[in-house]
C-alpha positions as CSV (number, residue, x, y, z in Angstrom):
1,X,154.4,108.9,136.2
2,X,153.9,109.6,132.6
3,X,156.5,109.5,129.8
4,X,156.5,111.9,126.8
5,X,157.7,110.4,123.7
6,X,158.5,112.5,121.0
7,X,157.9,111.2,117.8
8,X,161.9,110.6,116.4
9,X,162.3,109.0,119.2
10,X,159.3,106.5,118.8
11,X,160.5,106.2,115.0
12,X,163.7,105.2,116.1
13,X,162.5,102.7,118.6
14,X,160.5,101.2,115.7
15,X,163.5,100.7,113.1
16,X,165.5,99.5,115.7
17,X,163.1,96.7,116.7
18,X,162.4,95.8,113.3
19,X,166.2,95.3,112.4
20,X,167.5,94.4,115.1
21,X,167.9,91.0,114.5
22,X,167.2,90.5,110.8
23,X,168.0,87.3,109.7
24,X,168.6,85.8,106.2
25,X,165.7,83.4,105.2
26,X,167.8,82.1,103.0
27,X,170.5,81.2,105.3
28,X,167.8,80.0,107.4
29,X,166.3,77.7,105.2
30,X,169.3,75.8,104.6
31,X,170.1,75.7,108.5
32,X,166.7,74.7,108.8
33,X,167.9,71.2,107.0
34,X,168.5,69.9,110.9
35,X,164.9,71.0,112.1
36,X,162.9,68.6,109.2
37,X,162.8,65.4,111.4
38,X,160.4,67.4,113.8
39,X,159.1,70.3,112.5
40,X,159.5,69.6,108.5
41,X,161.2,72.1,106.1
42,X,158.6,73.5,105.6
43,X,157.8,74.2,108.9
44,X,154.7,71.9,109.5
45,X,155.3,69.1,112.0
46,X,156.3,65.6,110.9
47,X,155.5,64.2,115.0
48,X,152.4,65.6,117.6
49,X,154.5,66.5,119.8
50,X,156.6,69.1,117.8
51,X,155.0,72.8,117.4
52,X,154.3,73.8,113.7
53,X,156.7,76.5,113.0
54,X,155.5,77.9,110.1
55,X,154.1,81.5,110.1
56,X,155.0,82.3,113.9
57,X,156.1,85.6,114.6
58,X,159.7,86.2,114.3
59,X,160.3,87.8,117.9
60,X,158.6,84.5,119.4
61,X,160.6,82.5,117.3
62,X,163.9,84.0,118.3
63,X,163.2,84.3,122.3
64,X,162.0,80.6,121.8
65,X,165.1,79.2,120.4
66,X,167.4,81.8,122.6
67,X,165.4,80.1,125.7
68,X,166.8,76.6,124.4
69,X,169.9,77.3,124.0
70,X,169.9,78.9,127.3
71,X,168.2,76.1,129.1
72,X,165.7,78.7,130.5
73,X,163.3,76.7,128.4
74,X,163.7,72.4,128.2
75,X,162.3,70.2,126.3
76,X,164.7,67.0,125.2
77,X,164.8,67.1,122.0
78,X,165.9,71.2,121.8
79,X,168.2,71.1,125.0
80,X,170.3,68.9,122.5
81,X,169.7,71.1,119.6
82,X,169.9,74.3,120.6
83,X,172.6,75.1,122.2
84,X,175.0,74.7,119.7
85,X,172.9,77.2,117.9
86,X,174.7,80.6,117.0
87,X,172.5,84.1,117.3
88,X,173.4,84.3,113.6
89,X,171.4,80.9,113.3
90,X,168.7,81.8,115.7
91,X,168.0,84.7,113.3
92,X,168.3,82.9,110.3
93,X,165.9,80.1,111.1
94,X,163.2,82.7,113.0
95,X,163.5,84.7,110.1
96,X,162.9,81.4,107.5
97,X,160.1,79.8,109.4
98,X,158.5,83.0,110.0
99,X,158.5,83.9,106.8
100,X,156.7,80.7,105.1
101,X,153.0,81.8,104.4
102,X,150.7,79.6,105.8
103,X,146.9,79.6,105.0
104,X,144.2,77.9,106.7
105,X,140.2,77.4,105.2
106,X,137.6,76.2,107.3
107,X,136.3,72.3,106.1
């Protein structure tokens, strides 16, 4: 079967998606005051075994932390964490650590 989109439609889809869930990286950053023991606040891991968050996409950032907090995804340390974690704060820190400009150069 094929689906005919027309193009308000597809713009709407689009602004929808994109503000959805915006978040205040401000808000986020100070939130992000409880992350720095793993993940630093500025979103570059203080231990291995903690992800750098820095620069990941926002949408993966959200579904990541909404897994936590919904157990669907476990790890210790963020089965603690997380679920005391409002959506408000799940957008606010996806939006912070997404928004921190990384920049990598080879050796």
């Amino acid at each position: 079967m094929r689906y005919r989109w027309s193009v308000p439609i597809l713009l709407g889809l689009a602004v929808y998606a994109a503000g959805a869930h915006a978040g205040d990286p401000g808000a986020g950053r100070k939130k992000a005051i409880q992350c720095q023991t793993c993940h630093g606040l500025d979103g570059l891991s203080r231990i291995p075994e903690a992800p750098n968050l820095a620069g990941q996409p926002e949408i993966y950032l959200r579904k990541a932390l909404t897994d936590y907090k919904t157990g669907a995804r476990r790890n210790e340390m963020m089965s603690v964490v997380a679920p005391s974690l409002s959506e408000a704060d799940i957008d606010d820190l996806a939006s912070y650590f997404s928004s921190i400009r990384i920049e990598v150069t080879p050796p």
